[in-house]
C-alpha positions as CSV (number, residue, x, y, z in Angstrom):
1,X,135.0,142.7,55.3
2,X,133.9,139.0,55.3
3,X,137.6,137.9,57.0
4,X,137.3,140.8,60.1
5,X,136.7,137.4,62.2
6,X,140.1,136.1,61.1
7,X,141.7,139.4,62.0
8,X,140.4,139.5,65.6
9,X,141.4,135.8,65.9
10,X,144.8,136.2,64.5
11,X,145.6,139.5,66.5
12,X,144.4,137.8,69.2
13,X,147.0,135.1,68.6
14,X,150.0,137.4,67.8
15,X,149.5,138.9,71.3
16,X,149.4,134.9,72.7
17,X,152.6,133.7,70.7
18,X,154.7,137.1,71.7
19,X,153.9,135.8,75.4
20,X,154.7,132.3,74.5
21,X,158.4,133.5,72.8
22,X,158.9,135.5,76.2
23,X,158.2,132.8,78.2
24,X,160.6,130.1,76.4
25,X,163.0,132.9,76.4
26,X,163.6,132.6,80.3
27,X,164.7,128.6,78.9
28,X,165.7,128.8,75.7
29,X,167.9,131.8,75.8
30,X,171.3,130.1,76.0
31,X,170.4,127.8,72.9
32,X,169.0,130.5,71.5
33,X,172.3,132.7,71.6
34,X,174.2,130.1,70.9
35,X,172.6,129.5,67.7
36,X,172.9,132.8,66.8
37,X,176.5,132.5,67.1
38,X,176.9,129.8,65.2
39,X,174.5,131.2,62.5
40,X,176.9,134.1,62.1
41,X,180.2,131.8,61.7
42,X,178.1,129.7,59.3
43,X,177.1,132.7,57.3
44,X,180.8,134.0,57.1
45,X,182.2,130.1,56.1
46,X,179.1,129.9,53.4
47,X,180.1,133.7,52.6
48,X,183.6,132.9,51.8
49,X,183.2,129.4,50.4
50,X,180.6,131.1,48.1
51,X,182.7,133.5,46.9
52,X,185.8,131.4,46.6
53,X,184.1,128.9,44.3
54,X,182.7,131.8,42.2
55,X,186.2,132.8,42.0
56,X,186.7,129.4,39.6
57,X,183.3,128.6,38.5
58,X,182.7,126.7,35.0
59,X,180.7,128.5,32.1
60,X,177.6,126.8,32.3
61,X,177.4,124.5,35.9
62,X,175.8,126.1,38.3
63,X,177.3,127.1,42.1
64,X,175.8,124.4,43.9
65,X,177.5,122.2,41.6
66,X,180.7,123.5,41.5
67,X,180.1,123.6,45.5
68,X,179.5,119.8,45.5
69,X,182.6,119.0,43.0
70,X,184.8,120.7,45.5
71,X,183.5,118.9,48.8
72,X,184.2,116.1,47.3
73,X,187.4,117.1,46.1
74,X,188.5,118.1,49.6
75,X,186.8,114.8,51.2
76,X,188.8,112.8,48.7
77,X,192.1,114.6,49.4
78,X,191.9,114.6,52.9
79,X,190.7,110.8,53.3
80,X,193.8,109.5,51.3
81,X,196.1,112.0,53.6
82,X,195.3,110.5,55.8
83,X,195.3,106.9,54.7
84,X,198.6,107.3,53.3
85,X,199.6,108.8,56.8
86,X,198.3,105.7,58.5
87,X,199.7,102.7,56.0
88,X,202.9,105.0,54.7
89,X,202.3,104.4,51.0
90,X,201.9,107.4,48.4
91,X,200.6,107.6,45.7
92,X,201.8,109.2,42.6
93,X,198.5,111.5,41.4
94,X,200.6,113.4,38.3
95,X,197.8,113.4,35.6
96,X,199.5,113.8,31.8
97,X,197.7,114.6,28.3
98,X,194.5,112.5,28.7
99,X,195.5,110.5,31.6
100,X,196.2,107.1,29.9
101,X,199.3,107.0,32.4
102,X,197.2,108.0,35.3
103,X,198.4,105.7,38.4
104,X,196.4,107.2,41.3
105,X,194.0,106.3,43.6
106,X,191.0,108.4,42.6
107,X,187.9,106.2,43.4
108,X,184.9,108.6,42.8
109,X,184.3,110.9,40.3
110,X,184.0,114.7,40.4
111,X,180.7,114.7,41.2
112,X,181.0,112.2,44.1
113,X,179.9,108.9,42.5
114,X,181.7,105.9,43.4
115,X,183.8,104.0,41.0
116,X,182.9,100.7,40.0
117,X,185.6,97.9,39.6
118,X,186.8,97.4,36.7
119,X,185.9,94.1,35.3
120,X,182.8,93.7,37.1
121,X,179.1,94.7,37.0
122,X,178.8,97.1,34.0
123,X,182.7,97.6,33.5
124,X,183.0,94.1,33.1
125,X,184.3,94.4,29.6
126,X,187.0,96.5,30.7
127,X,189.7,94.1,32.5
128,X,193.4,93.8,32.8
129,X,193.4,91.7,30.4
130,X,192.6,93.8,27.5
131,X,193.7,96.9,29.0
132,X,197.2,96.9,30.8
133,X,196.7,100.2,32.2
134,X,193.9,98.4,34.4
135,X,196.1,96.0,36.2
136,X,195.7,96.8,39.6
137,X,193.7,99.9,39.1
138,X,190.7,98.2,41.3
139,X,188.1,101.2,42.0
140,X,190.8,103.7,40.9
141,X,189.5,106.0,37.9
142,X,191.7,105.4,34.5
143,X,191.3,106.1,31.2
144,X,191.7,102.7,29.5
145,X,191.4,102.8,25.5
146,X,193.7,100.5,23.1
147,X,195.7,101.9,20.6
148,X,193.3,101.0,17.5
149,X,190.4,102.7,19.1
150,X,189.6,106.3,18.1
151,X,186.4,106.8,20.5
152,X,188.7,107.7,23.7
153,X,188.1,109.9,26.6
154,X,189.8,113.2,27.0
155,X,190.8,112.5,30.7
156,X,190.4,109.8,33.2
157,X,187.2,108.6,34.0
158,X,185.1,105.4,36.0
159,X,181.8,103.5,35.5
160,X,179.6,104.8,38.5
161,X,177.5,102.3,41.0
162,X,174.7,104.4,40.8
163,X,172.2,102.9,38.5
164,X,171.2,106.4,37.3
165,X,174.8,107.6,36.0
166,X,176.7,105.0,33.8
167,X,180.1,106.9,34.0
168,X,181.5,110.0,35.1
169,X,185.0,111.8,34.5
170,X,187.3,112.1,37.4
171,X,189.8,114.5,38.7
172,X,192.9,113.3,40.2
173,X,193.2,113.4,44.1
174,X,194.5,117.0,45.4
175,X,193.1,118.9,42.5
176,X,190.4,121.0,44.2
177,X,189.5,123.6,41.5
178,X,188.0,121.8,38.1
179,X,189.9,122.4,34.5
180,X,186.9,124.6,32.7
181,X,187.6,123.4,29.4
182,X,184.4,125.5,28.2
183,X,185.9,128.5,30.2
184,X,184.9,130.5,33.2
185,X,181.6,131.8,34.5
186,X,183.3,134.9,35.6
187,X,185.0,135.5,32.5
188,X,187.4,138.3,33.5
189,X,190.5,137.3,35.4
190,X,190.8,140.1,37.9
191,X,187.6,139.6,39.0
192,X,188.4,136.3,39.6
193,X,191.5,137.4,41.9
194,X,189.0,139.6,43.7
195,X,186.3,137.0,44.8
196,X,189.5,134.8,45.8
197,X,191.1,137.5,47.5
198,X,187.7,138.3,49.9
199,X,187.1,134.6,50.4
200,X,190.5,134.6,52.5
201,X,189.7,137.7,53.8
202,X,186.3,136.6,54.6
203,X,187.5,133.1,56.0
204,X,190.1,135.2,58.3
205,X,187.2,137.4,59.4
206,X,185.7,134.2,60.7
207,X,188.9,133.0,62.6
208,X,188.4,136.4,64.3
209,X,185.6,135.7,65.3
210,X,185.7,132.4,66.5
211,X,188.8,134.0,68.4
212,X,186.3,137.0,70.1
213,X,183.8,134.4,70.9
214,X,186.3,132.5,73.2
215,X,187.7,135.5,74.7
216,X,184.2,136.6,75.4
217,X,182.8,133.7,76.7
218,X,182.6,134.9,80.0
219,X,181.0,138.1,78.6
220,X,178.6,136.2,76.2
221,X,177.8,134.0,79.3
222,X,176.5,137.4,81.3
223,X,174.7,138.4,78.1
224,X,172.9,134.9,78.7
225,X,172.4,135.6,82.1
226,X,170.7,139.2,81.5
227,X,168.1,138.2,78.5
228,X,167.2,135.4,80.9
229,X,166.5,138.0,83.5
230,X,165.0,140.4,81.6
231,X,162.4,137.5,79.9
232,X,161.4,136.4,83.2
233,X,160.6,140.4,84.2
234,X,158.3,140.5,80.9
235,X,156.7,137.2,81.6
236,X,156.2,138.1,85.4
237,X,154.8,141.9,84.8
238,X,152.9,141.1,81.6
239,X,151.2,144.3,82.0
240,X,154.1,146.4,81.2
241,X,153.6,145.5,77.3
242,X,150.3,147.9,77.7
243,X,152.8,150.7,78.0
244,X,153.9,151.0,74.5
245,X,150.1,150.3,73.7
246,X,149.3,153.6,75.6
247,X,152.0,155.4,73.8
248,X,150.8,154.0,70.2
249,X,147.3,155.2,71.1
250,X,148.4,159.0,73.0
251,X,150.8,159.2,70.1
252,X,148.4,158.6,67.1
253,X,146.2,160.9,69.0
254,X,148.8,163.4,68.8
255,X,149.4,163.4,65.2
256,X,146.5,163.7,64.2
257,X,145.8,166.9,66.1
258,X,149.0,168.3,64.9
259,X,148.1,167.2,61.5
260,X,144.6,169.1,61.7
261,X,146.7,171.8,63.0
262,X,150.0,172.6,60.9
263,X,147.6,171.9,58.1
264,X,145.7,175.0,58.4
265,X,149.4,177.0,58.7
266,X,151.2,175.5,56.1
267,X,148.2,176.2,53.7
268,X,148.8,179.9,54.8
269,X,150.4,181.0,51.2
270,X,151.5,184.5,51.5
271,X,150.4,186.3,48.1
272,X,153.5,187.9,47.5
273,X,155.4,184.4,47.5
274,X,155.5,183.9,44.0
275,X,155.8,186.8,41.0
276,X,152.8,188.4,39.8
277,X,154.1,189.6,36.4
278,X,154.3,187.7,33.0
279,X,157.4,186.2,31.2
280,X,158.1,186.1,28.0
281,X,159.1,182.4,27.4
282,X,158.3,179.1,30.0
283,X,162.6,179.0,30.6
284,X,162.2,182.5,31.6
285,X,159.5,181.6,33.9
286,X,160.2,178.3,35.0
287,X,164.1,177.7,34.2
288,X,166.4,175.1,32.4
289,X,168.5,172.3,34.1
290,X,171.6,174.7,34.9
291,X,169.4,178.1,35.8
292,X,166.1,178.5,37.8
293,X,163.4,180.3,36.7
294,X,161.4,183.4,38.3
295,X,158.5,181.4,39.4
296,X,161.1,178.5,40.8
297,X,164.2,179.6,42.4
298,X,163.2,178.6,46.2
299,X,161.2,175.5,47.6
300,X,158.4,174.9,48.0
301,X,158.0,175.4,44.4
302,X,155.0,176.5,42.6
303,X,154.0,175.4,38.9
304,X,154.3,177.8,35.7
305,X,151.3,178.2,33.2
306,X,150.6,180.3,30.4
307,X,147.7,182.9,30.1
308,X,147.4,183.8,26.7
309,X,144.1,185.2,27.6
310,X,145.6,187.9,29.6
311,X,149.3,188.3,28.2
312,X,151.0,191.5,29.2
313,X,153.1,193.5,26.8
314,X,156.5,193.5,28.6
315,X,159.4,196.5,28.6
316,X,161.3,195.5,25.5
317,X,157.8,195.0,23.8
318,X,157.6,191.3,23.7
319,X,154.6,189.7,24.9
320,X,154.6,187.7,28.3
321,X,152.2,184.9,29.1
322,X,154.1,182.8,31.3
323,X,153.2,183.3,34.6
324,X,153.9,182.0,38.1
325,X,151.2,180.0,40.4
326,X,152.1,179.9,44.1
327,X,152.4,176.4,45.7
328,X,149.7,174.8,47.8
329,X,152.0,174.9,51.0
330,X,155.0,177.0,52.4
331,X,156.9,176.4,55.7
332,X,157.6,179.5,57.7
333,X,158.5,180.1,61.4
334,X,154.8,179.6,62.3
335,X,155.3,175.8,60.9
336,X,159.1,176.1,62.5
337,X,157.6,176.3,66.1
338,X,154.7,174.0,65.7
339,X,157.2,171.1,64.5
340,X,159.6,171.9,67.0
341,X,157.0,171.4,69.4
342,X,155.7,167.9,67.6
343,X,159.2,166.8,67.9
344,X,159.7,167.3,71.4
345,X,155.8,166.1,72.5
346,X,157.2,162.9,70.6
347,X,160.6,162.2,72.2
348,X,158.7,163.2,75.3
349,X,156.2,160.4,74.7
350,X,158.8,157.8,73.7
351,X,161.5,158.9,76.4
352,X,158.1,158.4,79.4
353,X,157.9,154.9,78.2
354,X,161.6,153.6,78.4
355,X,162.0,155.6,81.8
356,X,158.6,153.8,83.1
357,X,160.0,150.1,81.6
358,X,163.0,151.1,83.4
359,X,161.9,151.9,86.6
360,X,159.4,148.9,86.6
361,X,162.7,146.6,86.0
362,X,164.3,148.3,88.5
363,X,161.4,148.1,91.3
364,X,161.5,143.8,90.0
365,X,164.6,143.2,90.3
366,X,165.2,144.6,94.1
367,X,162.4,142.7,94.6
368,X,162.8,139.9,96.8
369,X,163.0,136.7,94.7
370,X,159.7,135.0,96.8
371,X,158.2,137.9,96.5
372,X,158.9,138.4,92.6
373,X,155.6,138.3,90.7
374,X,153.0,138.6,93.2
375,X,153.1,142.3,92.9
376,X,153.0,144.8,90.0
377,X,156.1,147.6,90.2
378,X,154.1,149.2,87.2
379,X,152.1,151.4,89.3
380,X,155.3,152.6,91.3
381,X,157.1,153.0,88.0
382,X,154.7,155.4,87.0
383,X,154.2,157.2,89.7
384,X,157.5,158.4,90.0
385,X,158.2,159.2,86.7
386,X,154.5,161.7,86.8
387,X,155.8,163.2,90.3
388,X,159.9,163.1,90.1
389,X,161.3,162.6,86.7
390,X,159.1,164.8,84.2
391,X,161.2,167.6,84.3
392,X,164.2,165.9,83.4
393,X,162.7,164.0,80.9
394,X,161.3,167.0,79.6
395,X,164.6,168.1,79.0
396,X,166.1,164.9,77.5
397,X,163.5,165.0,75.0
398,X,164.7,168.7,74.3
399,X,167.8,167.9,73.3
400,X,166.9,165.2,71.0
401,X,164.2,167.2,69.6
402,X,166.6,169.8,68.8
403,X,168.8,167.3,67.2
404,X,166.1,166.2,65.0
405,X,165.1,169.4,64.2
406,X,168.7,170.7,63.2
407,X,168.6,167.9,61.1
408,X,165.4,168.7,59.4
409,X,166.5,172.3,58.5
410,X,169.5,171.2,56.7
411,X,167.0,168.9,55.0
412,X,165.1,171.6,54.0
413,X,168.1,174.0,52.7
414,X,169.1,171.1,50.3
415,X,165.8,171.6,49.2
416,X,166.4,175.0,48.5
417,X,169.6,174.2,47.0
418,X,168.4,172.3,44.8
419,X,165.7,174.5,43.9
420,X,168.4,177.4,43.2
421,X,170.6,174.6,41.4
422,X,173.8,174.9,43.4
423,X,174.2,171.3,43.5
424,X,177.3,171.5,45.3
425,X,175.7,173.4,48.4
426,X,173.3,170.8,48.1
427,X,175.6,167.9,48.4
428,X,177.5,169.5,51.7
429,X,174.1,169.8,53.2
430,X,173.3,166.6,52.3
431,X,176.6,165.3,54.3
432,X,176.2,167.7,56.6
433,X,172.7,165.8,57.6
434,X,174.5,162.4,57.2
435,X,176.9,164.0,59.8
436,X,173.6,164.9,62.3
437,X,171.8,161.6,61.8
438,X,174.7,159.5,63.2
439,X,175.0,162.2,65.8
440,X,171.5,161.9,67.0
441,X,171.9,158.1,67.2
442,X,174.6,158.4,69.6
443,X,172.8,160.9,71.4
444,X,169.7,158.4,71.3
445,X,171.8,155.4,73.1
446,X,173.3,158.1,75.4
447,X,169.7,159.6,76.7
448,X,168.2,156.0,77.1
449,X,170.9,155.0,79.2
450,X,170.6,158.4,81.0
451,X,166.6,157.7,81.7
452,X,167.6,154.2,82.9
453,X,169.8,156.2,85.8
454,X,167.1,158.4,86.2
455,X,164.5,156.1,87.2
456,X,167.0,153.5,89.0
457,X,168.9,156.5,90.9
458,X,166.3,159.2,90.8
459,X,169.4,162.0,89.7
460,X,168.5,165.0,87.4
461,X,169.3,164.9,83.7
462,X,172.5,166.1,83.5
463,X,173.6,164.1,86.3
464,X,172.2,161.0,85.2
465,X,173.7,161.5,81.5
466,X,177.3,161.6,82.6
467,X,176.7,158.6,85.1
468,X,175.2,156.9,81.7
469,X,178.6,158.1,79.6
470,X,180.9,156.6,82.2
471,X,179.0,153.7,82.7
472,X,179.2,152.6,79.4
473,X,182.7,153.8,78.8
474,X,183.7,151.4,82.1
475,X,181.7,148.7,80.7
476,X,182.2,149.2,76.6
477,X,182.3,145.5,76.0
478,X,179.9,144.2,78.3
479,X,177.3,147.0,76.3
480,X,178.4,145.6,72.7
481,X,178.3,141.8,73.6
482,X,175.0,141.7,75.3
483,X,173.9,144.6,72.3
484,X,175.0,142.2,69.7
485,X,173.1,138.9,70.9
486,X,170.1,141.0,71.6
487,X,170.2,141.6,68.0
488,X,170.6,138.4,67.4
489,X,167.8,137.7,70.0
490,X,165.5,140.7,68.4
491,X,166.1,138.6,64.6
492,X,165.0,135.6,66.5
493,X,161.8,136.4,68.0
494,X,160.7,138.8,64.9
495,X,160.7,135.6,63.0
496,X,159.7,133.1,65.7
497,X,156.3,135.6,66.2
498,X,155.7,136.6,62.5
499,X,156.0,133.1,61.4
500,X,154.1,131.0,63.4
501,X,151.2,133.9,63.8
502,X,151.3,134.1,59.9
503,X,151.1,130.5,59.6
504,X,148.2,129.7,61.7
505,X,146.6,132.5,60.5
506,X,146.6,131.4,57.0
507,X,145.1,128.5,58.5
508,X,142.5,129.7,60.9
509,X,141.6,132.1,57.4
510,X,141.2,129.0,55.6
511,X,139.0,127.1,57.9
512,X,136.3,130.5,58.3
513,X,136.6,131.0,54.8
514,X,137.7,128.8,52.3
515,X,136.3,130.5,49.3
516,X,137.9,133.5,50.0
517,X,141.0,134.6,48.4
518,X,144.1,134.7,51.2
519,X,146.4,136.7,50.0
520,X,145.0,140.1,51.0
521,X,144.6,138.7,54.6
522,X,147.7,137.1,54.1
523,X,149.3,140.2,54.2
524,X,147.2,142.2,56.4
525,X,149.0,139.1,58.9
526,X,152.1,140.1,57.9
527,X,152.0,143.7,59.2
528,X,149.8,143.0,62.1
529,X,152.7,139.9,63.4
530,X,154.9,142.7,63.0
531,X,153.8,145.2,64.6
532,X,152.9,143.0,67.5
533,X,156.6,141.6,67.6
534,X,158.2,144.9,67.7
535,X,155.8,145.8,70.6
536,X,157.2,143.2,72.4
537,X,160.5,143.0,71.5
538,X,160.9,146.5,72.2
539,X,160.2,146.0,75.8
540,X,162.5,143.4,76.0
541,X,164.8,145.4,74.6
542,X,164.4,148.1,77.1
543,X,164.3,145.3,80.2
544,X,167.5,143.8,79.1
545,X,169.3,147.2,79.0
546,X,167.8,148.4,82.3
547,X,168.7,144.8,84.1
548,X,172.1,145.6,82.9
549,X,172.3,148.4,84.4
550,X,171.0,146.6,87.7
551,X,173.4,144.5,87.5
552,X,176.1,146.9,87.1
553,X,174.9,148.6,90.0
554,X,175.2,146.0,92.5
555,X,178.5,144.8,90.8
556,X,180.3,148.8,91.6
557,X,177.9,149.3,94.7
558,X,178.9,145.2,95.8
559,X,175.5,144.9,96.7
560,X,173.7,140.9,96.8
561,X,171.1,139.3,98.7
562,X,168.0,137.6,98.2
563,X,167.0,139.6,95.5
564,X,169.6,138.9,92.9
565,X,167.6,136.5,89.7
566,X,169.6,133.2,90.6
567,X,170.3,133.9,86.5
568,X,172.9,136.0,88.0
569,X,173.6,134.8,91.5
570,X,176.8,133.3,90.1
571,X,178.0,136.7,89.5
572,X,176.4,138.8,92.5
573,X,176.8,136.2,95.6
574,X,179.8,137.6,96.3
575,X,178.8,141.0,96.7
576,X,178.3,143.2,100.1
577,X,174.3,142.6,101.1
578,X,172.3,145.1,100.2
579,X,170.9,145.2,104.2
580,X,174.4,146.3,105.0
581,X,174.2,149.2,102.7
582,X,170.7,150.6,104.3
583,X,173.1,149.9,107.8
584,X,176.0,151.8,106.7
């Protein structure tokens, strides 16, 4: 109660930063991709590297040690290559027994130290003179020991020039994997092979890519060009991130009337849903793991109780006090049209609110460019969507309400399935809905795309839906390119805006009230940044796929002129004007 200040400030301020992200968007967009890019090959290097030094780990050093022993092993190996390949000397690096005859040119140690020279600073003791395996070993790691000593070294080794670390053993130069004396961390050798095995597999994946990433430069280049458009619509119509806002509040308003509502049905318990008579023992009534019971052989399920105050003497003269209580709730076809109906009011909602970010992109971008900003296509967008478009929203929504409905049965057979303990009718039902889900995703990307077309070309439904389909069969890898870096883009900006509004709200909680505990607020932040993020990243989401389609649009129609972003004038200039299209 004390920190309700904070939480106006701090709400305030996620609202502020989600602008602020938009804006640098319109300037920081190509970085911005390309960082993603790079954090994607980095992540399938680090992936690979990780799980090819797992693959040869040492019982008791850690990764990140082993990691470090092997950069320096490859650093090593690849700096002599190429000295030797400079100077044409080689080196002989054969490491025997302990290494007494080593004759390399090893000069740090497996950890990455540098040698010192023998016979100076604190190997000073150990020269030539006393050692002949020393003469000419410089820097170079030996293992120098006379034949009367019986303290000696188990392989080749060098006093270290770091004041910290006396000496270190060595490993000869090309050996990248260490000898585990002690054995292996991963201590079976197959699974060894297999965390080699997906390192290469891993590394090649990330060839691939690098490979996909120059033959879609020019693709990746458009994706650029459309964020950049599409951040420059939200920071120029502001306003439009009030339309999910209004579909939060009419939506929230909605369930809870159809909560008050459905309540009242589903609390409708017929009294003939459960048994009335008595059972002579609780698996009778109630079942065993294998076999339901009489009081549980369909969902919902009521609960089983004993009555011994009113047992009933039973046909075969046993006495039954087990008897059945019905369940607080049932769904019937009352329930069945009332969640149909919830379903559809919701797609309906959410389907209004992409076509109106749509047409609002669309109004923008045909906008002349001088003229881009000084007027709201809001107010347009909605009008036509309330006068022209309802109806085949309306039916949009159908469809994926159906969808969602279908799936929701099947969810509820399982249910009974389970209940009558057929698990195998329960586990095609449960595939069967896997089957749905994906379905109604698909059908999700299709009707999106379909309500862009509606409010950029004003067709019905159908129409539009089959435009949508071709369109994104003609332009398949133009929609996964710019779908992937908006991802990436969406990743971005959910941490840029959670972040820094959770960081300065720790700090604006701490400066109102620093006796107060922060973690509660703390996370109170954390839901309210993200919320706020996903409000605005999801209508940037929307304006990036609806300038897309703009764009495609005047690229089949060849339509350019002075209201084509100069993002993508390079692409457009070359286009038929769109005043020669109103001509013709």
């Amino acid at each position: 109660e004390k920190s309700i200040d904070a939480f106006i400030i701090v709400a305030l301020m996620c609202f502020v930063i989600g602008f602020i992200y938009i804006v640098l968007l319109r300037f920081l967009i190509g970085p911005c991709v390309w960082c993603a890019v790079l954090l994607v090959l980095l992540s399938l290097l680090l992936g690979g590297a990780a799980c090819y030094i797992k693959s040869f780990q040492c019982a008791g050093v850690s990764i990140f040690e082993t990691g470090q022993q092997v950069a320096v092993a490859v650093t090593v190996t690849v700096e002599v290559a190429t000295t030797n390949a400079v100077t044409g000397q080689v080196s002989s690096e054969e490491l025997t027994g302990d290494g007494s005859t080593y004759t390399g040119v090893q000069y740090r140690t497996k950890n990455g130290y540098a040698c010192e020279t023998w016979g100076s600073g604190v190997a000073a003791s150990y020269t030539s003179t006393t050692y002949s395996t020393l003469v000419g070993a410089n820097n170079y790691c030996r293992n120098p020991y006379l034949a009367s000593e019986t303290n000696r070294a188990s392989t080749i080794w060098c006093f270290t020039t770091d004041p910290t670390l006396r000496w270190e053993e060595c490993t000869p130069v090309g050996v990248i994997q260490p000898v585990c004396s002690a054995g292996y961390a991963v201590t079976s050798e197959d699974v060894r092979k297999v965390l080699e095995i997906c390192s290469y597999v891993i590394w090649a994946l990330a060839g691939v890519y690098v490979l996909m990433v120059f033959c879609f430069f020019g693709r990746i280049q458009l994706a650029i060009a459309v964020n950049k458009v599409a951040a420059t619509f939200v920071s120029h119509t502001f306003r439009i991130i009030g339309v999910p806002i209004v579909q939060a509040f009419v939506g929230i308003l909605w369930i809870l009337l159809w909560g008050v509502s459905v309540s009242f049905l589903v609390s409708q318990v017929p009294t003939d849903y459960s048994p009335t008579t008595a059972y002579a023992t609780y698996a009778e009534a109630y079942g065993t793991s294998n076999e339901t019971g009489a009081c549980t052989d369909k969902w919902p399920t009521g609960f089983v109780y004993k009555d011994e105050g009113n047992c009933q003497t039973l046909e075969n003269n046993e006495v039954g006090c087990w008897k059945c209580a019905p369940p607080r709730y049932v769904f019937d076809y009352r329930f069945a049209v009332s969640f149909f109906v919830f379903l559809w009011n919701n797609a309906l909602n959410i389907a209004m609110g992409q076509c109106i970010i749509a047409g609002a992109v669309g109004v923008w971008f045909f906008t002349p460019n001088a003229e881009k900003g000084k007027n709201s296509p809001i107010k347009r967008s909605c009008w036509n969507v309330f006068r022209y478009h309802l109806g085949s929203l309306a039916f949009g929504s159908f469809i994926i309400a159906v969808i969602k409905f279908i799936r929701y049965l099947m969810n509820y057979f399982e249910k009974q399935a389970k209940a009558q303990k057929n698990k195998v009718m329960a586990l095609v039902l449960r595939c069967l809905r896997c089957c749905i889900w994906c379905f109604e995703k698909c059908v999700k990307f299709l009707n999106k795309n379909a309500y862009i077309q509606i409010a950029l070309m004003g067709k019905n439904f159908c129409t539009s839906a089959k435009a949508a389909f071709w369109l994104i069969l003609r332009n398949a890898l133009r929609f996964g390119t710019i779908g992937i870096l908006s991802y990436m883009v969406d990743m971005i900006g959910l941490f840029f805006i959670m972040a820094t509004s959770v960081g300065l709200g720790y700090l604006v909680h701490q400066g109102l009230h620093p006796e107060a505990a922060p973690l509660i607020p703390m996370i109170g932040f954390v839901m309210m940044s993200y919320v706020v993020a996903k409000l605005f990243l999801n209508v940037f989401g929307m304006a990036v796929d609806s300038t897309l389609q703009c764009f495609l649009a005047c690229e089949e129609m060849e339509l350019s002129g002075d209201f084509v972003p100069s993002a993508m004038a390079g692409w457009l200039d070359k286009n038929k004007k769109i005043e020669d299209v109103h001509k013709d």
